[in-house]
N, C-alpha and C positions, 0 to 999 in steps of 0.2 A: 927616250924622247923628252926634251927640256920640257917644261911647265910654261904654258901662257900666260902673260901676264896680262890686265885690262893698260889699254894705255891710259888713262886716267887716275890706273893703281886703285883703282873701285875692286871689292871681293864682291864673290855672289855667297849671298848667305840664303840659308834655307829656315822656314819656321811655319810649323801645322802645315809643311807641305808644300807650300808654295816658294819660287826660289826667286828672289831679289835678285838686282846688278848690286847690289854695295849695300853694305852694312849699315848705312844711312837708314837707309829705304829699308829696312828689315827695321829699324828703330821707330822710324814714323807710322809702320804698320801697327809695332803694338802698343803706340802711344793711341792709334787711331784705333784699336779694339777697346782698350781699358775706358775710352770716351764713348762707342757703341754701349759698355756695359753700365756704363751711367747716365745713359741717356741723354747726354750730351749731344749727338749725334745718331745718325739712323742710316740704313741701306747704303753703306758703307760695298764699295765696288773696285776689283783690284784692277787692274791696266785694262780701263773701259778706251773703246777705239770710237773714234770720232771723225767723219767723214771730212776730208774736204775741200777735195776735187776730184768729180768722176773721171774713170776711165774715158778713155778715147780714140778715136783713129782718125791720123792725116797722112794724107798722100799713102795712103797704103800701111806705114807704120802705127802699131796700136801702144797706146801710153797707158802704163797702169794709174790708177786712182791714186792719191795723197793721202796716205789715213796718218792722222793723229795720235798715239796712244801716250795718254795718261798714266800715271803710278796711281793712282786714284780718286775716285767720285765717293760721294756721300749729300745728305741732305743733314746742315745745320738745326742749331736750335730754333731760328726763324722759319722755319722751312725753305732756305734760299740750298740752290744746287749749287754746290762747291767741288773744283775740279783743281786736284792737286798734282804736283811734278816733282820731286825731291830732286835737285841740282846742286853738284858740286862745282861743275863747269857749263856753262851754258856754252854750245855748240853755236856753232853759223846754222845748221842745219834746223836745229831748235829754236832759233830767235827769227826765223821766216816763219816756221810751224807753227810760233807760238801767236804771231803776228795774224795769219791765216786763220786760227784758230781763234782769236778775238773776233776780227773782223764777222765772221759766223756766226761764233755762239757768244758774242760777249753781252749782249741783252737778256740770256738765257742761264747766265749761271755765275758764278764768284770763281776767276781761276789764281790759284795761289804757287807762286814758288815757295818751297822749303827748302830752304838751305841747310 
């Protein structure tokens, strides 16, 4: 059986267990521990899901819910909630989500792309 590739050519890396889409995302994780261990940063949360459109049903058909998920949450050194996304290509699918996901929580929290 040939090997799958990401179409983006993203690897999934693995570290303490937990398995990233791309090596990127494996790099800002342990940029974002060695900041937990200096207190830079606090509650530090990996692909937190974010609601933001309930499920439904019209005319008989039922629509699932829109959830959002992040690469990660954490609370700053101001205590402001910050909610990261590490992107190498921003999607169509990701710049409606990310739009929906302003509109909701953008008074609740700092969202940051990493490139």
């Amino acid at each position: 059986m040939a090997k799958r590739y990401n179409k983006y050519f993203a690897h999934k890396t693995t570290i303490d267990g937990h398995t990233f889409d791309s090596a990127r995302e494996a790099e800002r994780y342990c940029e974002l521990k060695v900041m937990v261990k200096a207190g830079v940063i606090k509650h530090l949360e990996l692909q937190p899901s974010f609601p933001l459109q309930d499920g439904f049903e019209c005319k008989g058909k039922k629509y699932r819910p829109i959830i959002y998920k992040a690469d990660f949450a954490y609370t700053d050194e101001h205590g402001e909630y910050v909610v990261e996304d590490v992107k190498g290509m921003e999607t169509d699918v990701f710049k409606l989500k990310r739009k929906m996901f302003i509109k909701k929580y953008g008074d609740q929290c700092d969202f940051r792309i990493i490139k």
